[in-house]
Short mmCIF file of the C-alpha atoms (twelve columns), coordinates in Angstrom:
data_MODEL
# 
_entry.id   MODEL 
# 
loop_
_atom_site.group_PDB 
_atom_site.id 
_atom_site.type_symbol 
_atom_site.label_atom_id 
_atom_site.label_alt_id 
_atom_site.label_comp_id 
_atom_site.label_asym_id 
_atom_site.label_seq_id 
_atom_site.Cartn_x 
_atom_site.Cartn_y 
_atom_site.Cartn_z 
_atom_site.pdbx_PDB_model_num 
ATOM 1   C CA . UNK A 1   -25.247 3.798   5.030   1 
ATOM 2   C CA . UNK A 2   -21.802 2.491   5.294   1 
ATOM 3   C CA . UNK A 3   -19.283 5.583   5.584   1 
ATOM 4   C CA . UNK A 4   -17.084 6.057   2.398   1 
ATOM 5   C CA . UNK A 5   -13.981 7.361   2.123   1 
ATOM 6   C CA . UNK A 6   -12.381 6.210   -1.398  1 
ATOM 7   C CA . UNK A 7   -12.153 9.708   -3.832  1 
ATOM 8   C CA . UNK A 8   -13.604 7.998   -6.725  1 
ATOM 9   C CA . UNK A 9   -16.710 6.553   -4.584  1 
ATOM 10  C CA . UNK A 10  -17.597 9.876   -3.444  1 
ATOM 11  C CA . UNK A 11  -20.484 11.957  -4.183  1 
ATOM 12  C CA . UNK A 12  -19.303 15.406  -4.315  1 
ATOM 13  C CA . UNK A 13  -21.420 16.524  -1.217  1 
ATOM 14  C CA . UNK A 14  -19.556 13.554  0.902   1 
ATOM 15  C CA . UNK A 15  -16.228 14.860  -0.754  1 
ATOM 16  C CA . UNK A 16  -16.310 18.407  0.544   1 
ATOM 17  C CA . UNK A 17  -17.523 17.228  3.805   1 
ATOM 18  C CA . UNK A 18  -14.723 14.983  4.125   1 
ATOM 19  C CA . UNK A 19  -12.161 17.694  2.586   1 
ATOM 20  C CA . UNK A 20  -13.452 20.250  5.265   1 
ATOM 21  C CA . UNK A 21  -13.485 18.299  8.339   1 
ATOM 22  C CA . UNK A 22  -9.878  16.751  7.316   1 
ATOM 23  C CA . UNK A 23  -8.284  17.908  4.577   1 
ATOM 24  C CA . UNK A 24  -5.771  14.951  4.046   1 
ATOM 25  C CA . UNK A 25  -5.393  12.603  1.191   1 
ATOM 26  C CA . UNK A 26  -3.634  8.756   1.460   1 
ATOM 27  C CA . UNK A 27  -2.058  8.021   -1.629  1 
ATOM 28  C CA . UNK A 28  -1.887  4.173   -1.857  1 
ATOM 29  C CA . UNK A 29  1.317   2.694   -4.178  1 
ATOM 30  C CA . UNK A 30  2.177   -0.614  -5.248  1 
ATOM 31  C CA . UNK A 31  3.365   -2.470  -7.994  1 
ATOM 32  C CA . UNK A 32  2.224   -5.003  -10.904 1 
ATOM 33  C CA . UNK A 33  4.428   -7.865  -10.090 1 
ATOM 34  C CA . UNK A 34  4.760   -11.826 -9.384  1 
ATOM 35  C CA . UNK A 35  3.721   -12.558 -5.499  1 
ATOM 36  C CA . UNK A 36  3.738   -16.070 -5.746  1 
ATOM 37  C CA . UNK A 37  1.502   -18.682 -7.702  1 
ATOM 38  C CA . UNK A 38  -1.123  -18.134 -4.530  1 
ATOM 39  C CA . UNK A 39  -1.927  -14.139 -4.774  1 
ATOM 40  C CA . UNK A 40  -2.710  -11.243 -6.825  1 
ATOM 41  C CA . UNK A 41  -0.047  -9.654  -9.027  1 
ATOM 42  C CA . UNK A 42  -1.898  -6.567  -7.506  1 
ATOM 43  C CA . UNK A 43  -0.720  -7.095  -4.049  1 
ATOM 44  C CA . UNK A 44  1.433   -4.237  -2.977  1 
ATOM 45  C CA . UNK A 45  -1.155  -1.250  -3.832  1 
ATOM 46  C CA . UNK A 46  -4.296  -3.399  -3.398  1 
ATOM 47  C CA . UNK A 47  -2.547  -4.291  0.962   1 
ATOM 48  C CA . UNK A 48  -1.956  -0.494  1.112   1 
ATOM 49  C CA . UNK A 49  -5.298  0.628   -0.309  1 
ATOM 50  C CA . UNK A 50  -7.156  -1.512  2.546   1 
ATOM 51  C CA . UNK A 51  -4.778  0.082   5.058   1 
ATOM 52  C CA . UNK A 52  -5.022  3.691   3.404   1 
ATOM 53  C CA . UNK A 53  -9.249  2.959   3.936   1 
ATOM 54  C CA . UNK A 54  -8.998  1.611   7.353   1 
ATOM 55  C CA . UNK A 55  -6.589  4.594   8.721   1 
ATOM 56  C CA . UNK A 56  -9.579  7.251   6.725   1 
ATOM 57  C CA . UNK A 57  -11.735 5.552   8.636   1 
ATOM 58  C CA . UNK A 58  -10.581 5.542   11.886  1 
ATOM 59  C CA . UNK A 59  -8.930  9.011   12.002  1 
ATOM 60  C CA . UNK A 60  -10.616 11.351  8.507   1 
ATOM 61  C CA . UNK A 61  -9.136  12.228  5.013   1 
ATOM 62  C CA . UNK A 62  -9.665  10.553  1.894   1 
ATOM 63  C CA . UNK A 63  -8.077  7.507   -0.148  1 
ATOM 64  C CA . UNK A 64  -6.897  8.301   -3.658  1 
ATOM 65  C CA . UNK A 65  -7.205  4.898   -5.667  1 
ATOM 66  C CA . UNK A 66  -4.294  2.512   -6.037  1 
ATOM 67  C CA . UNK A 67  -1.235  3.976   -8.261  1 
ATOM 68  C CA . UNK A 68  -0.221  0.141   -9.743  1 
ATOM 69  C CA . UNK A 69  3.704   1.421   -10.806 1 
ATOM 70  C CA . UNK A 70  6.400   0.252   -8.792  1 
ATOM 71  C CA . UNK A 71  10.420  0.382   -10.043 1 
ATOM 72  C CA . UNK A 72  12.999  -2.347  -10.126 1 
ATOM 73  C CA . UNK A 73  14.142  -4.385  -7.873  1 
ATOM 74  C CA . UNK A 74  11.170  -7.109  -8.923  1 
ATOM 75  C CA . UNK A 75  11.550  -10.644 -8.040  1 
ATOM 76  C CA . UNK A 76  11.574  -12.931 -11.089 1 
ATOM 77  C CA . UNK A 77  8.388   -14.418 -12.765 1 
ATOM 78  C CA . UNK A 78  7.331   -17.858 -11.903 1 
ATOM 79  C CA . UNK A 79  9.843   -19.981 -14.325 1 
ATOM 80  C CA . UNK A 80  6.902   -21.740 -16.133 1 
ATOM 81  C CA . UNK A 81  5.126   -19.056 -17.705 1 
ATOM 82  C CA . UNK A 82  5.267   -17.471 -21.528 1 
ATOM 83  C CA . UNK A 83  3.845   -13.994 -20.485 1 
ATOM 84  C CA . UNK A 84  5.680   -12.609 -17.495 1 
ATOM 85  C CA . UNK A 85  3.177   -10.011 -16.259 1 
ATOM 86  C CA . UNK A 86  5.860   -7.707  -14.142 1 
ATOM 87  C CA . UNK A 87  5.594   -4.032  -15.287 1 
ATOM 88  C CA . UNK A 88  8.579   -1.961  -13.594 1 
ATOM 89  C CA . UNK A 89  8.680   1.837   -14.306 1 
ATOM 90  C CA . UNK A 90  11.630  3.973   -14.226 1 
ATOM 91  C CA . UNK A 91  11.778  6.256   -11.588 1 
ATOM 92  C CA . UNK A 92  11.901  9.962   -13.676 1 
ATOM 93  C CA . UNK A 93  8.148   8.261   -14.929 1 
ATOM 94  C CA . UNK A 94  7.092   7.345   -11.469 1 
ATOM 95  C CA . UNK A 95  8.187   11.219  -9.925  1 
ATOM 96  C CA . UNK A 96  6.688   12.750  -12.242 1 
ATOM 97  C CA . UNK A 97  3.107   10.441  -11.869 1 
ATOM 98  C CA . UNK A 98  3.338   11.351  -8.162  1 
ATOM 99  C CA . UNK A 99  4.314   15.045  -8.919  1 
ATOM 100 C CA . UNK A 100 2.036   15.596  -11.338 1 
ATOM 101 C CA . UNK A 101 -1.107  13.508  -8.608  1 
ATOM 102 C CA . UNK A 102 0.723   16.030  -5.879  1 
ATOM 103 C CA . UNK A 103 0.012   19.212  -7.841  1 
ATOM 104 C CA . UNK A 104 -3.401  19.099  -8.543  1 
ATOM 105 C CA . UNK A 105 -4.267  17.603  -5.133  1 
ATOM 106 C CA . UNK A 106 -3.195  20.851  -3.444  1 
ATOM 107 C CA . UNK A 107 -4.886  22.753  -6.251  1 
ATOM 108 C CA . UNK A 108 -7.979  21.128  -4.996  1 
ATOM 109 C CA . UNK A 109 -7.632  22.009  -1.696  1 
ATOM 110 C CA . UNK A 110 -5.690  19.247  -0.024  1 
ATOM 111 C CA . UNK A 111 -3.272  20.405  2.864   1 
ATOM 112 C CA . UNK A 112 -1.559  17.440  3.784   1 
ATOM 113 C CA . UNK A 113 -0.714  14.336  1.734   1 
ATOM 114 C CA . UNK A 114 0.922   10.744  2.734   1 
ATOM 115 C CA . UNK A 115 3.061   8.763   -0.136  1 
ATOM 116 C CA . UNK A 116 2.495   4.953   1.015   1 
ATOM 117 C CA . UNK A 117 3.981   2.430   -0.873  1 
ATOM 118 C CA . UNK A 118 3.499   -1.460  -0.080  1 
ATOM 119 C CA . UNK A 119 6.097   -2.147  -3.073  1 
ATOM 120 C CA . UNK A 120 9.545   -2.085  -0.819  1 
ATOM 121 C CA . UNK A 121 12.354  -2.220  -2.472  1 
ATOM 122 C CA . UNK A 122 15.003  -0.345  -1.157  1 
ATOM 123 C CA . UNK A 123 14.627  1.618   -4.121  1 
ATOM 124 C CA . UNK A 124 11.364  2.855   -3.706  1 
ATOM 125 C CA . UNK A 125 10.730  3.194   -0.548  1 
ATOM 126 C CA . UNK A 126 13.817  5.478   -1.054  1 
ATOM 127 C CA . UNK A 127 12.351  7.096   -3.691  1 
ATOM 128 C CA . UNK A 128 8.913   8.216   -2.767  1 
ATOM 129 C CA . UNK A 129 10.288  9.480   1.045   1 
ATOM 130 C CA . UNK A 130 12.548  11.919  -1.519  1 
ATOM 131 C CA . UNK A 131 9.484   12.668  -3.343  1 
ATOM 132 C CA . UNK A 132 7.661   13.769  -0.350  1 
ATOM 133 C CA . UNK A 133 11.136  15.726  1.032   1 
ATOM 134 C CA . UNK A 134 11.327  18.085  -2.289  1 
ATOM 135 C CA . UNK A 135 7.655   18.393  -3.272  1 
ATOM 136 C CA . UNK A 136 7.756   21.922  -4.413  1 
ATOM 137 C CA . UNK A 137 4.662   22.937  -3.310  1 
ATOM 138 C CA . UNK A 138 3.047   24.348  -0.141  1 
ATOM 139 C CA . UNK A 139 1.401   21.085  0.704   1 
ATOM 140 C CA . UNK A 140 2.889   19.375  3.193   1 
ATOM 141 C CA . UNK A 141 4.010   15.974  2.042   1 
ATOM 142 C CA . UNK A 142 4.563   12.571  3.864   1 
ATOM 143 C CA . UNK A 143 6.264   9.712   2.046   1 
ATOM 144 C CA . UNK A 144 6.405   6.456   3.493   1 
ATOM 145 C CA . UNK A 145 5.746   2.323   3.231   1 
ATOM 146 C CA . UNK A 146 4.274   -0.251  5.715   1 
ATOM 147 C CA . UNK A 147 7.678   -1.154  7.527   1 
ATOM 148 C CA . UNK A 148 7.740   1.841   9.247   1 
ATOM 149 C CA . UNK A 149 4.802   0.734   11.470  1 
ATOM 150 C CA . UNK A 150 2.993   -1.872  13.209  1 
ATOM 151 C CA . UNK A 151 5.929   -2.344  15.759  1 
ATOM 152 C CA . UNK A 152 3.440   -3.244  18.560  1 
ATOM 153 C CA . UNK A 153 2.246   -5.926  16.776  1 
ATOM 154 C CA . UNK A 154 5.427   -7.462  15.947  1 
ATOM 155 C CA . UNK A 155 4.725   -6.555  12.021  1 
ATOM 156 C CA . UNK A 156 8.321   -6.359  10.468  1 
ATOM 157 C CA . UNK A 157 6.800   -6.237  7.183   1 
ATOM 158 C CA . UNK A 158 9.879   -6.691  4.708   1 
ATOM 159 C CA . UNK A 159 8.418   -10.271 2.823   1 
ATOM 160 C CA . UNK A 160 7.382   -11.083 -0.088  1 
ATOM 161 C CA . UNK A 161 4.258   -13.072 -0.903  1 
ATOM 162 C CA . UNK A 162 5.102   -14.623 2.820   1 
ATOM 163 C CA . UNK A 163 3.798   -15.059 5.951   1 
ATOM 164 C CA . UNK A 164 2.529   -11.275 6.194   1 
ATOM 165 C CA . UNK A 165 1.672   -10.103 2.788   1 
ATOM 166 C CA . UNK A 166 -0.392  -13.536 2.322   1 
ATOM 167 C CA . UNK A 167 -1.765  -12.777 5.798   1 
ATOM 168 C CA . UNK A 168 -2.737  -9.023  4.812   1 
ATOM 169 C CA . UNK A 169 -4.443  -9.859  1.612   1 
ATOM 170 C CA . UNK A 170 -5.893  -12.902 2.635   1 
ATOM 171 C CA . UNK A 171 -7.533  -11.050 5.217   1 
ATOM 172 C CA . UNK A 172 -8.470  -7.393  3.356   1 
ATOM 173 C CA . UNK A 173 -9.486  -9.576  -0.159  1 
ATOM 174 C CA . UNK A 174 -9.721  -13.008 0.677   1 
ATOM 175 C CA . UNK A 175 -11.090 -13.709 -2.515  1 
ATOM 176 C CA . UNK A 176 -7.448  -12.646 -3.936  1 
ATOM 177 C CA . UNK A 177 -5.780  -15.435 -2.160  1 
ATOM 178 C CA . UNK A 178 -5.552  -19.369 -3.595  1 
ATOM 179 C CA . UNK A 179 -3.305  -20.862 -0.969  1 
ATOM 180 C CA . UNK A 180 -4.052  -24.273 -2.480  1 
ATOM 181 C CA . UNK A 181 -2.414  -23.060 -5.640  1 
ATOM 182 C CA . UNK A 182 1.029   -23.361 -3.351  1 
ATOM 183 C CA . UNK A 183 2.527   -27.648 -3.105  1 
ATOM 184 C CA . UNK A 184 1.218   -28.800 0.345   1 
ATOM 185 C CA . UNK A 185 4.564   -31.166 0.316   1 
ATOM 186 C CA . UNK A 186 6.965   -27.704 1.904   1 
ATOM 187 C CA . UNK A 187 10.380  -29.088 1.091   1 
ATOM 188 C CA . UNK A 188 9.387   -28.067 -2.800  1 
ATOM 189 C CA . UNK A 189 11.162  -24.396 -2.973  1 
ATOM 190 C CA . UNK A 190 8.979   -21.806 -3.864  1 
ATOM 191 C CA . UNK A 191 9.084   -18.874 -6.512  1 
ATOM 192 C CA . UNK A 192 8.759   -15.376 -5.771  1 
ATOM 193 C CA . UNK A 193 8.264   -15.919 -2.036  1 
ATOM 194 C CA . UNK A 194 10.464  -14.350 0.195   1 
ATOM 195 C CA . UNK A 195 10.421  -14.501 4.138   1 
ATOM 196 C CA . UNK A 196 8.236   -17.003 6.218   1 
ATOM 197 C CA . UNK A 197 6.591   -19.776 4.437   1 
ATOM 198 C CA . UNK A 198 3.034   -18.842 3.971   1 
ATOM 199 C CA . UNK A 199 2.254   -22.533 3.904   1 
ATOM 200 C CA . UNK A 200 2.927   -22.593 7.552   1 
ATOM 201 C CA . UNK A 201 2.672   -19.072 9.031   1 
ATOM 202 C CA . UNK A 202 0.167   -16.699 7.056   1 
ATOM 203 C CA . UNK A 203 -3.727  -16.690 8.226   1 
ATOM 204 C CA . UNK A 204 -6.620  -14.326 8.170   1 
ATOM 205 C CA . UNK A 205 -6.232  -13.912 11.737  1 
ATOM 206 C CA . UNK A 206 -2.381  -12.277 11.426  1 
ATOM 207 C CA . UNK A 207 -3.620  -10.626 8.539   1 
ATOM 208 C CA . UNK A 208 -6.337  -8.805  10.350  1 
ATOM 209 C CA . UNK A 209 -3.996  -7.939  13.552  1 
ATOM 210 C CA . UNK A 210 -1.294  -6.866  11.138  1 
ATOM 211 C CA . UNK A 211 -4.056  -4.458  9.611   1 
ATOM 212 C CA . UNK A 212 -5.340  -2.855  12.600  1 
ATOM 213 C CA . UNK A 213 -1.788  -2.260  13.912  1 
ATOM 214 C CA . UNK A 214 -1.039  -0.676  10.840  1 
ATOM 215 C CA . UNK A 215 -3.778  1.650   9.929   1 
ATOM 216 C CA . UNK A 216 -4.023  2.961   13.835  1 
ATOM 217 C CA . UNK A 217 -0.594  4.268   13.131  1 
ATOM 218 C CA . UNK A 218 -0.882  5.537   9.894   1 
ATOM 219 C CA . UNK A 219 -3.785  7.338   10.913  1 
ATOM 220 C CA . UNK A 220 -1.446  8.823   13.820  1 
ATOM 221 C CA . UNK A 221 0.655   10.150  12.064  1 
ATOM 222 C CA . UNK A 222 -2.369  11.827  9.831   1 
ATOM 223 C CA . UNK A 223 -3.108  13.531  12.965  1 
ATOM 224 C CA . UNK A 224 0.325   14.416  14.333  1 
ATOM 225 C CA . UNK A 225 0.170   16.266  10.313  1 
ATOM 226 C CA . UNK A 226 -2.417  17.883  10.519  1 
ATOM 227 C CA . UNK A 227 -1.606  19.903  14.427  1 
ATOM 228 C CA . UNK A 228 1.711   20.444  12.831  1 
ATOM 229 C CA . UNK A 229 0.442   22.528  10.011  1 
# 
């Protein structure tokens, strides 16, 4: 039987198992937001998620599901649309989700919890590593997004809908990914993609090495929190 680490998947004998041998929880972030014309307006938490799973996997805890509320900055919707699908948040609603998630996490039982967002803004990458820093309670609290690692597999993270995030989901939900939806003539500008055209650059491949990188040090640091406490 295929090991599972996602809270809501759990049967409650797996979840104290996993709670007692590790008792660390991945709390996956993102956004609802225009990526493009070629991927889900899911992206951010849906990347994170897979990453979240694949760190549980390789070094313990458990993955709370996908928070889908990001703030502003958002790009702008794809021009030719009537119903422009971005939801932003403000950030007192967004602190006080993540407080409030937080609170009765440690009540649970929890020791050790890691904030990662794949919606990166300056603004909220800011904001959840402040989150983390003055969490009131006696859990200790990581807060943190996907630039921060990967380094030895030249991830720089930082796009949008480009060469990486296409990579990332193409590779963890391929299913979520219609590159064809994208004009194969690549002197047409695109909307809502930042970075490295995805046209050119992004594959499963990439996607895959970008994940493993990622996850292996994200489930590092799980460890490095857990002999600190």
């Amino acid at each position: 039987m295929e090991t599972v680490f996602q809270y809501e998947l759990l049967l409650p004998s797996e979840f104290e198992k996993r709670i007692i041998e590790f008792p660390l929880i991945y709390i996956p972030i993102g956004s609802l937001e225009y990526h493009g014309e070629h991927l889900a307006l899911g992206n951010d938490a849906i990347k994170m998620h897979a990453i979240c799973c694949e760190a549980a996997r390789l070094g313990g805890g458990i993955v709370f599901p996908p928070i889908y509320y990001g703030i502003p900055f958002m790009v702008e919707y794809g021009s030719r649309y009537q119903y422009k699908a971005n939801l932003p948040v403000t950030e007192e609603f967004l602190t006080s989700v993540l407080n409030t998630t937080l609170a009765g996490l440690e009540k649970i039982g929890f020791r050790i919890a890691v904030l990662a967002t794949g919606h990166t803004p300056d603004e909220e990458s800011a904001l959840v590593r402040e989150i983390a820093r003055s969490y009131p309670g006696k859990m200790k609290v990581y807060g943190t997004d996907d630039m921060e690692w990967g380094a030895d597999a030249n991830y720089n993270g930082g796009d949008h809908a480009a060469k990486w995030e296409t990579s990332i989901l193409w590779y963890v939900r391929p299913e979520l990914v219609d590159i064809y939806r994208l004009p194969r003539d690549t002197t047409i500008p695109l909307e809502g993609i930042y970075g490295e055209d995805p046209r050119l650059f992004a594959s499963r491949e990439l996607g895959k090495k970008a994940v493993q990188a990622l996850s292996r040090d994200l489930a590092e640091l799980g460890k490095r929190l857990y002999e600190s406490l």
